[in-house]
LOBA-550873 format. One record per residue (C-alpha): residue number from 1; residue in one letter; z, y, x. Coordinates in Angstrom, 1 decimal. Example, Ala and Ser with C-alpha at 12.3 -4.5 7.8 and 13.67 -1.06 7.14 Angstrom:
BEGIN
> 1_a_7.8_-4.5_12.3
> 2_s_7.1_-1.1_13.7
REM end
This chain:
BEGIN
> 1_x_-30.4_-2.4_104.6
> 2_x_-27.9_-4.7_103.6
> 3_x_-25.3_-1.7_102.5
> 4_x_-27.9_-0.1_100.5
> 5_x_-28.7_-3.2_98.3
> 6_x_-24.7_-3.6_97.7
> 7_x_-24.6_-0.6_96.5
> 8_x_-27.6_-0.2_94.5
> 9_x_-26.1_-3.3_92.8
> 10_x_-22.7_-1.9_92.5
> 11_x_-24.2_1.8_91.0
> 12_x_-26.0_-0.9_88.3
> 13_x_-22.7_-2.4_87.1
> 14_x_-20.9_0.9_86.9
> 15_x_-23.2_1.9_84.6
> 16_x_-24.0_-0.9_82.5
> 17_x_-20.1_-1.1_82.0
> 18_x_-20.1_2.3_81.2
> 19_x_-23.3_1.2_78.4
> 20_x_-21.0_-1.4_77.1
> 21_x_-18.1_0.8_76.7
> 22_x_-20.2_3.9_74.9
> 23_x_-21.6_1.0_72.4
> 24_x_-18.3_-0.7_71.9
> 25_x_-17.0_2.2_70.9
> 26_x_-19.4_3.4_68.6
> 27_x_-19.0_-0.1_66.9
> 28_x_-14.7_0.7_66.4
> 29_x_-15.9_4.0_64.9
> 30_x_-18.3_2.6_62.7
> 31_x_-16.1_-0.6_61.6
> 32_x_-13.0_2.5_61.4
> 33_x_-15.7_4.6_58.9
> 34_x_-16.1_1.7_56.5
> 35_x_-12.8_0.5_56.5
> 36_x_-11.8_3.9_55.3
> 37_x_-14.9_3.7_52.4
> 38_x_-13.3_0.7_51.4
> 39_x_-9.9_2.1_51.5
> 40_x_-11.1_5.3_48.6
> 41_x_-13.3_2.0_47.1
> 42_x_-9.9_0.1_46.2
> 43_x_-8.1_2.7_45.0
> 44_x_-10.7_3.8_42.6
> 45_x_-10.8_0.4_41.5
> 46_x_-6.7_0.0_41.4
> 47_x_-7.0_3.7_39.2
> 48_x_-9.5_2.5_36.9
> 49_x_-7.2_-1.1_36.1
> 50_x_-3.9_0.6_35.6
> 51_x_-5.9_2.8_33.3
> 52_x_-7.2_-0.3_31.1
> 53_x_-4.4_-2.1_31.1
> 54_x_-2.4_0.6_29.8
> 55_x_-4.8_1.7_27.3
> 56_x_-5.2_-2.4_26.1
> 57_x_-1.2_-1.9_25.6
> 58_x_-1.2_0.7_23.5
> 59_x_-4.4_-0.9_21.5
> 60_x_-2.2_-4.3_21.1
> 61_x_0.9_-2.6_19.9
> 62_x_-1.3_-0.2_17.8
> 63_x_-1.2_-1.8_14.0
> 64_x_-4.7_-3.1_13.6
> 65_x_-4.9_-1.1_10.2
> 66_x_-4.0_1.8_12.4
> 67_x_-7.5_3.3_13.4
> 68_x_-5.7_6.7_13.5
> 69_x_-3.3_5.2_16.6
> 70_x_-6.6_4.7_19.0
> 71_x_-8.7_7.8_18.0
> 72_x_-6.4_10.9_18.8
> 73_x_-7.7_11.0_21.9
> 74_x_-10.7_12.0_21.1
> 75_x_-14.0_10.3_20.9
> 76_x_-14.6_6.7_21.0
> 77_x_-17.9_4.5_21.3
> 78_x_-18.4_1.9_18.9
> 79_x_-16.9_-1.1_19.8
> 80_x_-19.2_-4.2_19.0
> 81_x_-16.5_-7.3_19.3
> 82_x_-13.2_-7.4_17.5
> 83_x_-12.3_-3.5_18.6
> 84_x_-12.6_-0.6_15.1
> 85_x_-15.8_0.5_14.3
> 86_x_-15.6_4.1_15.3
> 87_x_-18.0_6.9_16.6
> 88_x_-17.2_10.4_17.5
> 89_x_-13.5_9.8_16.6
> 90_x_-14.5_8.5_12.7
> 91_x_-13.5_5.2_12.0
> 92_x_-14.9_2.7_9.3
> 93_x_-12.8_-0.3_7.7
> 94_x_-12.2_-2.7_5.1
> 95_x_-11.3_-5.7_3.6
> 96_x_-12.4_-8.5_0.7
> 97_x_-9.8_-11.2_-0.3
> 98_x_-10.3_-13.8_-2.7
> 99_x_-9.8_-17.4_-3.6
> 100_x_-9.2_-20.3_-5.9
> 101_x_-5.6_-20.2_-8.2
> 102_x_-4.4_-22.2_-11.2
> 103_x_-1.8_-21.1_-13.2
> 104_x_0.5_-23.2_-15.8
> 105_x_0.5_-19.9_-18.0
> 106_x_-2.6_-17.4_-17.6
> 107_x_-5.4_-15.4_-19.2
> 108_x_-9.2_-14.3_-18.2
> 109_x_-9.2_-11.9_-15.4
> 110_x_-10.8_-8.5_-16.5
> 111_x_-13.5_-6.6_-14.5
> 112_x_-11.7_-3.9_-13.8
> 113_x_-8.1_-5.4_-13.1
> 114_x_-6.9_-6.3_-9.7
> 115_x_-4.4_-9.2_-10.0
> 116_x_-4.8_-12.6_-10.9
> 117_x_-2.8_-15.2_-13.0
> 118_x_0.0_-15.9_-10.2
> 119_x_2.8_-14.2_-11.9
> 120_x_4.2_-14.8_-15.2
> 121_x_2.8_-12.0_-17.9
> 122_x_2.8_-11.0_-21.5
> 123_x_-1.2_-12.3_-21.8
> 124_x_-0.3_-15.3_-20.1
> 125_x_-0.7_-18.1_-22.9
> 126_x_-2.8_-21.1_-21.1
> 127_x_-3.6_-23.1_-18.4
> 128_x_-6.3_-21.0_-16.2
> 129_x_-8.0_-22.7_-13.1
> 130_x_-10.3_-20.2_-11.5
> 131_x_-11.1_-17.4_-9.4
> 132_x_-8.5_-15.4_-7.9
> 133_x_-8.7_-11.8_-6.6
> 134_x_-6.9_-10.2_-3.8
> 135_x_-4.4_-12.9_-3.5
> 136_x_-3.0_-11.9_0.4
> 137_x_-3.9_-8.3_-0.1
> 138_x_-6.4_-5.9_-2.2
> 139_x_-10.0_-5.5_-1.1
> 140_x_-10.7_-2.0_-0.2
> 141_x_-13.2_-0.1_2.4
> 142_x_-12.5_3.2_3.8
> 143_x_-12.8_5.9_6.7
> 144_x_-10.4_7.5_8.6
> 145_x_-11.0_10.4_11.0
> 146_x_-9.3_12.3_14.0
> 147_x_-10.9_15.3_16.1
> 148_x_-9.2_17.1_18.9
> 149_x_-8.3_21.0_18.3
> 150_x_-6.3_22.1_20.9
> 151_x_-4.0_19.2_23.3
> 152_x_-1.6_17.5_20.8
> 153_x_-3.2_18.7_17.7
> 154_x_-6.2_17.1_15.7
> 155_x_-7.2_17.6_12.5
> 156_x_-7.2_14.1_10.6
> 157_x_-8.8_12.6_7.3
> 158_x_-8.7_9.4_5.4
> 159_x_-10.8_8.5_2.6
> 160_x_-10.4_4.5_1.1
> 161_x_-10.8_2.6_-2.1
> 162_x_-9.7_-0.6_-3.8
> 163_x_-12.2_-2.9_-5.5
> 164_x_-12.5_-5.8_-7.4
> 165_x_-14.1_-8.7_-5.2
> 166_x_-14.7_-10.7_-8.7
> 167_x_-17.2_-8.0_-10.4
> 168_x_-17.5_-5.1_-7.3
> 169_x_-16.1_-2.6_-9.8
> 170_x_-13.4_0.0_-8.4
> 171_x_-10.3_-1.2_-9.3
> 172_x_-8.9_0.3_-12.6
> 173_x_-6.0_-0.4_-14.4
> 174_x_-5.6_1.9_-17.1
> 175_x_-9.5_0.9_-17.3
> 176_x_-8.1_-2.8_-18.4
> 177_x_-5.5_-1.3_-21.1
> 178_x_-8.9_0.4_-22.7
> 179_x_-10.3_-2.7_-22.5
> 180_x_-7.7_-4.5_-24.8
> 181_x_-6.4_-2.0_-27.2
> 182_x_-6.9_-3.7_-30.8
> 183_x_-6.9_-6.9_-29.4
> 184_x_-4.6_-9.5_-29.9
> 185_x_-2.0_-10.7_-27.5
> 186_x_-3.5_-14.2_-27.6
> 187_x_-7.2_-12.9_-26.9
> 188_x_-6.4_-10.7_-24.1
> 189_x_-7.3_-10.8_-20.7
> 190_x_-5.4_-9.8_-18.0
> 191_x_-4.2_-6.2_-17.8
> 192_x_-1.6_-3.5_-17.0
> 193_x_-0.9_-0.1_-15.9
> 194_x_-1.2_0.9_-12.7
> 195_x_-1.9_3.3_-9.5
> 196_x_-5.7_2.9_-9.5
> 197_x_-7.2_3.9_-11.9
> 198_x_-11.3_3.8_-11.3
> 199_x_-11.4_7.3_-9.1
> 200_x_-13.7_7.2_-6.5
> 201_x_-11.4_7.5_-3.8
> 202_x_-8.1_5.2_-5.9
> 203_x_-6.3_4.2_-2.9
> 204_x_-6.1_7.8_-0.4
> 205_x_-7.9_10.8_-0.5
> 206_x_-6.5_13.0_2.1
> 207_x_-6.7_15.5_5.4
> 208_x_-4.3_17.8_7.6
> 209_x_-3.0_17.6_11.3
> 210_x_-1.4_15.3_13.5
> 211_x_0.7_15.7_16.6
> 212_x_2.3_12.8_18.9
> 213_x_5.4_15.3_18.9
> 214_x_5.9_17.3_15.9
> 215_x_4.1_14.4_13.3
> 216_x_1.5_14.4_11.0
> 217_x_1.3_16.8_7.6
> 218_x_-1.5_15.7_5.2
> 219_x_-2.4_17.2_1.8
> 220_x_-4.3_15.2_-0.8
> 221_x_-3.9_12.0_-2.6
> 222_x_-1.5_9.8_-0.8
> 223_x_0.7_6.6_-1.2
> 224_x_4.3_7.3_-1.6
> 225_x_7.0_6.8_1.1
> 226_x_8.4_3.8_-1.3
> 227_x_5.2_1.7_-1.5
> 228_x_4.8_2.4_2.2
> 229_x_8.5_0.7_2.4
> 230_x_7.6_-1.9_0.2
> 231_x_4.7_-2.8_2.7
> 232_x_7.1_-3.3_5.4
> 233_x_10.0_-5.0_4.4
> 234_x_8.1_-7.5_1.5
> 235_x_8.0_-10.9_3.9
> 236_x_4.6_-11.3_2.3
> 237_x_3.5_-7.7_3.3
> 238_x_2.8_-7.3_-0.7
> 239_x_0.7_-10.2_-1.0
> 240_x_0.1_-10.1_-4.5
> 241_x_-0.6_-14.0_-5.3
> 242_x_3.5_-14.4_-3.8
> 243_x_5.5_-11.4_-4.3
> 244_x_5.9_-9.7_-7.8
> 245_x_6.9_-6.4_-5.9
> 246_x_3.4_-6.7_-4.5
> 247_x_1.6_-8.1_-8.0
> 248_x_3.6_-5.3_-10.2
> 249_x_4.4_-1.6_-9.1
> 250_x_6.5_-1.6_-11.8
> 251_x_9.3_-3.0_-9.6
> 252_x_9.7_-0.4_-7.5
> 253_x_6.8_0.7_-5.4
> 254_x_6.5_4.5_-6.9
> 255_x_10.5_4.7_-8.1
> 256_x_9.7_4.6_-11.5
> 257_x_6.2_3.0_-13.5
> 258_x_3.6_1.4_-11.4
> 259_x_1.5_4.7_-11.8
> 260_x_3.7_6.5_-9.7
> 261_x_3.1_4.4_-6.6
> 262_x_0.2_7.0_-5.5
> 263_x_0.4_11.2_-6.1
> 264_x_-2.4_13.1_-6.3
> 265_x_-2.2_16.9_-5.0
> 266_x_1.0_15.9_-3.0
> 267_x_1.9_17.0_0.8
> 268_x_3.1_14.1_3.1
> 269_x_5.2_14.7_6.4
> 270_x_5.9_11.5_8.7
> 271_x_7.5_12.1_12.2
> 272_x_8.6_9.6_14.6
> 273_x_11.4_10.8_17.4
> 274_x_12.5_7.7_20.0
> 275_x_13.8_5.5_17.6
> 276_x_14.4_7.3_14.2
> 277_x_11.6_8.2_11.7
> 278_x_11.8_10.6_9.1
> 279_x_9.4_11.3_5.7
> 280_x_9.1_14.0_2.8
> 281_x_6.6_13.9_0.4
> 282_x_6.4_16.4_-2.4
> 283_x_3.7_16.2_-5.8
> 284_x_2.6_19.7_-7.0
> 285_x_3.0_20.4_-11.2
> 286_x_-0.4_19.5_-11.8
> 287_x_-3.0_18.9_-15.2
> 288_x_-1.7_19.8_-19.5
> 289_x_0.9_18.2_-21.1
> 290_x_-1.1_17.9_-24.7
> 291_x_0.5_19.4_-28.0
> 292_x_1.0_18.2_-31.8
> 293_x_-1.8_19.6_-33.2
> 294_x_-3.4_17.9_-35.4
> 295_x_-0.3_17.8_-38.0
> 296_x_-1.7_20.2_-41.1
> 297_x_2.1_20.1_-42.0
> 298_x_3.3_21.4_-38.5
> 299_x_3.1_24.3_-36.4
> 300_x_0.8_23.7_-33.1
> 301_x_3.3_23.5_-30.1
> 302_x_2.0_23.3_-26.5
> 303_x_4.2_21.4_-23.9
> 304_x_4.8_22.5_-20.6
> 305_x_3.7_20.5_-17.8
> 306_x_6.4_19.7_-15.3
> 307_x_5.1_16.6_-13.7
> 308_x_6.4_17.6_-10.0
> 309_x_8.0_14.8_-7.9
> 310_x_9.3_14.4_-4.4
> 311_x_10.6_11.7_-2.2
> 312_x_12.2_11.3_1.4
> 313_x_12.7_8.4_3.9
> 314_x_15.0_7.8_6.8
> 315_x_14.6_5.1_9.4
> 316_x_15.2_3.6_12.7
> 317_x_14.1_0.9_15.1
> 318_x_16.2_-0.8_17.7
> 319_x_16.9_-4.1_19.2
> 320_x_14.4_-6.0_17.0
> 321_x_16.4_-4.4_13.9
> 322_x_14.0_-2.0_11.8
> 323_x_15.6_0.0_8.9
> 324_x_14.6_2.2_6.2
> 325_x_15.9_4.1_3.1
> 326_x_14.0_6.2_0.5
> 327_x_15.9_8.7_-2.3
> 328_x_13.6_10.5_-4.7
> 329_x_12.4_11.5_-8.6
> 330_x_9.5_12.1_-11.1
> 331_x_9.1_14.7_-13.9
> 332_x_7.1_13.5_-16.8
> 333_x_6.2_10.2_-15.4
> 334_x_4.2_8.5_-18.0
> 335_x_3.7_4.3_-18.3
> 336_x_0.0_3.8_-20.0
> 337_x_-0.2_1.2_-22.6
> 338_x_-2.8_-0.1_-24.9
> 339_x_-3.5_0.9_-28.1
> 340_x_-2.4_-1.2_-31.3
> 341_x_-5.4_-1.6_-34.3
> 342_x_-3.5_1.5_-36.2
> 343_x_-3.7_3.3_-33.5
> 344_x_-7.0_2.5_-32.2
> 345_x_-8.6_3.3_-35.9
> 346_x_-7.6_6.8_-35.5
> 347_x_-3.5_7.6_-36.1
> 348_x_-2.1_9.5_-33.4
> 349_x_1.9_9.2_-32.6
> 350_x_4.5_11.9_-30.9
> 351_x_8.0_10.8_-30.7
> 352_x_10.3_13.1_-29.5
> 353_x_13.3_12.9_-27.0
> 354_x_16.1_12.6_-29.7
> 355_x_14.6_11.8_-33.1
> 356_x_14.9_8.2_-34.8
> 357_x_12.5_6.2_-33.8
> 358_x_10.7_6.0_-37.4
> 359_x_10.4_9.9_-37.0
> 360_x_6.8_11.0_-35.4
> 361_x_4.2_13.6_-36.4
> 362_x_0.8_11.9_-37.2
> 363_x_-2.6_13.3_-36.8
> 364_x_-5.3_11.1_-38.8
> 365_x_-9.3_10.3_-38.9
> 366_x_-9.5_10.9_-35.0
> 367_x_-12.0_8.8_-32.7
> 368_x_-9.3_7.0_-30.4
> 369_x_-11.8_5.2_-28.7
> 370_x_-11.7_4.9_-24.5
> 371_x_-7.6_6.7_-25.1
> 372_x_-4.1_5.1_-24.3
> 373_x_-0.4_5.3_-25.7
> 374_x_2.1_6.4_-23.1
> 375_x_5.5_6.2_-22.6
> 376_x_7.2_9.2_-21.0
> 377_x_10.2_9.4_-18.9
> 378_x_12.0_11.5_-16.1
> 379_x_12.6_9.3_-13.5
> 380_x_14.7_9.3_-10.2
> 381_x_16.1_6.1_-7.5
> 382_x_16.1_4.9_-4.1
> 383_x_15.3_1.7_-2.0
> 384_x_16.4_0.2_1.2
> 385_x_14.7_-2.6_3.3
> 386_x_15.7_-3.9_6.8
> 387_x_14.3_-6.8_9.1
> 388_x_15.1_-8.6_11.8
> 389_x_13.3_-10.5_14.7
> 390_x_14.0_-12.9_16.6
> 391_x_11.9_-14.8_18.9
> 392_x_9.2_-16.3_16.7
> 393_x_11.6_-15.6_13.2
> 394_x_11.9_-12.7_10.9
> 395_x_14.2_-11.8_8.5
> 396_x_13.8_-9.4_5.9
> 397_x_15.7_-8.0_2.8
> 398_x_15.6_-5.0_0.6
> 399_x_17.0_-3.7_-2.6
> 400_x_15.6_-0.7_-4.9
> 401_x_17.3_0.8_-8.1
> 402_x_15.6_3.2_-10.4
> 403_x_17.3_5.1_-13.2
> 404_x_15.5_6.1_-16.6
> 405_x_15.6_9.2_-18.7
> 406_x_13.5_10.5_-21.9
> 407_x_11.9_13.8_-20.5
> 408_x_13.6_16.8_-20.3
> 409_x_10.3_18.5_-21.2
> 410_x_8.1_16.7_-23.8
> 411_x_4.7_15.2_-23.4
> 412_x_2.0_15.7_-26.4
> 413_x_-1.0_14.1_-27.4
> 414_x_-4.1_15.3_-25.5
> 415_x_-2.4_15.1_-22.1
> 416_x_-3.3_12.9_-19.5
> 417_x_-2.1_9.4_-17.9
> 418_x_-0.8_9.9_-14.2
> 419_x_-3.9_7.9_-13.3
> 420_x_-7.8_8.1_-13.9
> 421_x_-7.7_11.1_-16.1
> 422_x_-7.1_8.7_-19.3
> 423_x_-6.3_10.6_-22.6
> 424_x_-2.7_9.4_-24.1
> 425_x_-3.4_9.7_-28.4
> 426_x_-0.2_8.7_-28.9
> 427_x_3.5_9.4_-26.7
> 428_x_6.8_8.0_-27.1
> 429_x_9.6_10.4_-25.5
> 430_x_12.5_9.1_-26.8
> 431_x_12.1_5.2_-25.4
> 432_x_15.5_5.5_-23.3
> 433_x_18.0_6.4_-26.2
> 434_x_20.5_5.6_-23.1
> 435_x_19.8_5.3_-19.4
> 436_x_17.5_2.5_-18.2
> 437_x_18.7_0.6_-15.0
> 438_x_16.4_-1.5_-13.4
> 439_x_17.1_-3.5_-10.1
> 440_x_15.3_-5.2_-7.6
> 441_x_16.1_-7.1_-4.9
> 442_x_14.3_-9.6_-2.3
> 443_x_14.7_-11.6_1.1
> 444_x_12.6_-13.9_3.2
> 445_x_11.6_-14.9_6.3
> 446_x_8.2_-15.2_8.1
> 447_x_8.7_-18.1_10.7
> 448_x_5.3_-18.0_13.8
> 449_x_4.6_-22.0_13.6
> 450_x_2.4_-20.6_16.5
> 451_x_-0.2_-18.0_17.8
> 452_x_-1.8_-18.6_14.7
> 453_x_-0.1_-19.8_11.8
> 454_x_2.8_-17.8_10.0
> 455_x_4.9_-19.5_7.3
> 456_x_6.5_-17.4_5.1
> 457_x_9.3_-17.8_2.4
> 458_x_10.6_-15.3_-0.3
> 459_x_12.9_-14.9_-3.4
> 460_x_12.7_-11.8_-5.7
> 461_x_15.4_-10.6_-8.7
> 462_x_14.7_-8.2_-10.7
> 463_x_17.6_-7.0_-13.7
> 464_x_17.7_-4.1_-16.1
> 465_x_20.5_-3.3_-18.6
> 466_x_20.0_-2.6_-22.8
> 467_x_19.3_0.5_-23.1
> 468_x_17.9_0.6_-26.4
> 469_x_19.4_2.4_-29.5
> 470_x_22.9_1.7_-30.9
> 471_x_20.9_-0.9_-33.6
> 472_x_19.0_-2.1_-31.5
> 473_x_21.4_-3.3_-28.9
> 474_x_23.1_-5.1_-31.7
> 475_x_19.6_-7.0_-32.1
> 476_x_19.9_-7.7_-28.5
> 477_x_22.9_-9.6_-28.9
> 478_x_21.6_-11.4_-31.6
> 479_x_18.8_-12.0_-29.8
> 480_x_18.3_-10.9_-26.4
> 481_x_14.7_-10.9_-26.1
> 482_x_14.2_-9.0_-29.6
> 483_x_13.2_-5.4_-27.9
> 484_x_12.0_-4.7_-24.6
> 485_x_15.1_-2.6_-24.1
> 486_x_17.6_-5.5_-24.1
> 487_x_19.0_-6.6_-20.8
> 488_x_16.9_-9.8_-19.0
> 489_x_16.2_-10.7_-15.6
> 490_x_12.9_-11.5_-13.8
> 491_x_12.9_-14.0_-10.8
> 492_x_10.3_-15.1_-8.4
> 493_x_10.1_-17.2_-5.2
> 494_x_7.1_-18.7_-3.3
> 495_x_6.4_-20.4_-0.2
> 496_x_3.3_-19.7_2.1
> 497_x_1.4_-19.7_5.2
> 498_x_-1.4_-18.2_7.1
> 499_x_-3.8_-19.2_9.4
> 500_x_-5.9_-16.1_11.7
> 501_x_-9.0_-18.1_12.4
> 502_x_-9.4_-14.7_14.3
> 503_x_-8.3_-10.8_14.3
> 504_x_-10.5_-10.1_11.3
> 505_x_-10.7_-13.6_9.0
> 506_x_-7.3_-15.6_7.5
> 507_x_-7.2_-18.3_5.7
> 508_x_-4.3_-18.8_3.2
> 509_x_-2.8_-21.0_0.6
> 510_x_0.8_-21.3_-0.9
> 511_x_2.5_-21.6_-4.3
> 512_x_4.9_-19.3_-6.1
> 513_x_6.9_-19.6_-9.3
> 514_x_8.2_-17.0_-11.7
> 515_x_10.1_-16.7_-14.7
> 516_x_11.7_-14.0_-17.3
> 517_x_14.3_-13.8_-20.3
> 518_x_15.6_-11.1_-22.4
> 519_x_13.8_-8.1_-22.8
> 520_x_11.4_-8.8_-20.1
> 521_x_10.0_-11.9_-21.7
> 522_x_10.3_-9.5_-25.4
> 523_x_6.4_-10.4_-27.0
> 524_x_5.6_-12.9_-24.4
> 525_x_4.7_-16.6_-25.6
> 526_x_6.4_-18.4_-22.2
> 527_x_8.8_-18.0_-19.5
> 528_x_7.6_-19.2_-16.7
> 529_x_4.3_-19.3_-14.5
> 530_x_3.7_-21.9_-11.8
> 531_x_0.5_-21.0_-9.9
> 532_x_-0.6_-22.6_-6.5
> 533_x_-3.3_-20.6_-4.4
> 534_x_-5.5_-20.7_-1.7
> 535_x_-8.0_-18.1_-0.3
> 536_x_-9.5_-16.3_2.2
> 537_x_-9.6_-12.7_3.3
> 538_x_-11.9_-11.1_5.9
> 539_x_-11.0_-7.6_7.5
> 540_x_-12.8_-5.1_9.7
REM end
């Protein structure tokens, strides 16, 4: 009896061991299953950070202009916080700048005109205290687009626009020379040619494709490889209220007049190969270049038009050193002015290349209302600019020369201004009886106080030579601001900083100081401009 009970109790161990076992080891092989699940679990999750970190890389080294840069790959949802407002690969963006300036030597602003009093200029004739437009940089809104076609190709747009934050008109310079024609120089308001000239796209107006490897090809209305150089070696990335190469396009931004500094129906080509860049732009012969009719005394003649240009650019990038150098030329560039009372009341003016100055055929009794004068030339140059950084520093430098000619073909009344479609009733071709030289150059430095605040210094020199006729050089050295074709010299320096609040909203304030002689200062009542400004500009 006794053996029976020791091994019924033996026969119940066995098998609840063996019970123990069977669930122990289903336990193992459930805690092995999960373990596993977690395993694919953390390397999704490691997947899905390398991926965001290196696409929050490429967005921080992406200019924050750049839409373009974080589009290519193809749609994008709209980003609510500080990211580009973009949908379905279109994005939207913008800027308004304005602020408070006084000026030793200013005018009124006009509507349509997109500087202020900062700079020292013809109108200038009092002290102003006032408003101040687009003081750090212009106020524009715009839309640029990129859609996938096949991998590494999409088809890409942009469409912008410069306005005046002062009156909400689209900026217009040739608008502001209407404005003043008849008026005298100690009435007007601030004006000036220029590369806007109230179109409803003034800034860019143009599409083609883009590739990561073979570069981008657009067709349109563009801004020339030479203002896009300006941009980028200026210290105070054109900041109007403290750089005259950003307040004046006449000092180089379009090689030639400030009306250059943007072509319509031009092609532009920009590739980027490991460290070197290379750009070709070319402007197609485009619009009439007017006649002499009008003269009962002289045969009609019709002009040719030959307004074609082109310009290239060659640069690099290494070691915190960036370079860049652009060669190029404009046919028939013409330099808008106002019209004086004679003018205005109906006498229309051609001078052509080679004949005395007091030679011109007349037309009379016209309506010259809402037209401009114009002043033609043929036009070729090149500029360099380089920076350095270091650490929180950088240094930058540039220099630009531009060369003059009268037009090898002739421009006649009843053409058009380069900008805005404006009607020119009366041209000069023979201003540069000899070749017109004119020089810029500029350095600075942009010191990072810290994350937040940049302080940025900057001298410009500008110098042309007297080009003039053989009488009137003489005059010039009588006098050397007798003629706006003897030599003189423009200078400028300023000192700024700016403080990002945030990504999209700066605060700034600074002072700059300007002055001219010699032919530059020819008709003005002063030589020299001290304006202090502060403002604000928001961005998105």
């Amino acid at each position: 009896m006794k053996t029976k009970w020791m091994a019924a109790v033996a026969a119940a161990a066995v098998l609840t061991a063996s019970g123990v076992a069977r669930a122990e080891d289903g336990s193992v092989t459930a805690l092995r299953a999960q373990a596993t699940e977690l395993k694919k679990q953390n390397a999704a999750l490691e997947k899905r950070l390398s991926k965001l970190e290196t696409q929050q890389a490429a967005d921080a080294s992406a200019s924050p202009t750049d839409f373009l840069a974080q589009v290519t790959k193809g749609p994008l949802p709209v980003v609510l916080d500080d990211g580009p407002i973009c949908w379905k690969g279109i994005c939207i963006n913008g800027a308004i700048d304005g602020g408070l300036s006084y000026a030793s030597h200013g005018a009124p602003l006009n509507s349509k005109y997109y500087n202020g009093n900062e700079m020292i200029t013809k109108a200038g004739n009092r002290p102003y205290f006032g408003f101040n437009p687009n003081g750090l940089g212009n106020s524009q809104v715009g839309v640029k687009g990129s859609v996938e076609l096949i991998p590494d190709w999409a088809g890409v747009f942009t469409l912008n626009t410069y306005f005046n934050p002062q009156s909400g008109q689209l900026q217009n310079a040739p608008g502001s020379l209407v404005d003043n024609s008849g008026v005298p120089l100690i009435s007007q308001s601030q004006n000036g040619d220029g590369s806007r000239g109230g179109q409803a796209f003034n800034d860019q107006a143009n599409f083609g494709v883009s590739s990561k490897t073979f570069g981008t090809l657009t067709f349109g209305r563009h801004r020339t490889l030479n203002n896009d150089l300006f941009g980028a070696y200026d210290p105070t990335g054109g900041a109007p209220a403290f750089s005259f190469i950003g307040y004046s396009g006449s000092f180089g931004a379009g090689l030639g007049f400030t009306g250059d500094s943007r072509w319509d129906n031009s092609l532009k080509y920009k590739v980027t190969y490991g460290p070197v860049r290379f750009g070709a732009m070319y402007k197609f012969v485009d619009g009439n270049s007017g006649s002499n009719a009008g003269n009962a005394n002289t045969p009609t003649v019709f002009f040719k038009r030959q307004n074609d240009a082109a310009q290239f650019d060659v640069g690099f990038s290494y070691a915190g050193f960036d370079v860049d150098g652009v060669i190029g030329y404009f046919n028939q560039a013409i330099n808008s002015g106002a019209l004086n009372t004679t003018q205005l009341r109906g006498v229309d003016t051609l001078t052509l290349p080679g004949s005395s100055t007091n030679v011109a055929i007349n037309t009379v009794n016209n309506s010259n209302a809402g037209t401009l004068s114009g002043t033609a030339a043929d036009t070729t140059g090149g500029s360099i600019g380089a920076k350095y950084t270091w650490n929180q520093w950088k240094f930058y430098g540039g220099w630009s020369h531009m060369i003059f000619h009268n037009p090898k073909n002739p421009v006649g009344i009843g053409s058009q201004n380069d900008q805005g479609g404006y009607v020119l009733s009366s041209v000069n071709n023979n201003a540069y009886p000899n070749a017109r030289l004119l020089d810029v150059e500029w350095f600075g430095v942009k010191y990072a106080w810290d994350p937040k605040t940049d302080i940025i210094a900057v001298y410009e020199h500008a110098n042309q030579n007297s080009y003039g006729s053989a009488a009137t050089q003489r005059a010039c050295n009588t006098n050397n601001r007798s003629s706006g074709t003897c030599a003189g010299t423009m200078n400028q320096a300023s000192l700024s900083a700016v403080y990002h609040f945030t990504k999209r909203f700066d605060v700034y304030g600074g002072v700059s100081w300007s002055t001219w002689n010699g032919g530059f200062s020819n008709g003005s009542q002063y030589s020299v401009n001290w304006a202090p400004t502060v403002g604000a500009r928001f961005t998105f």
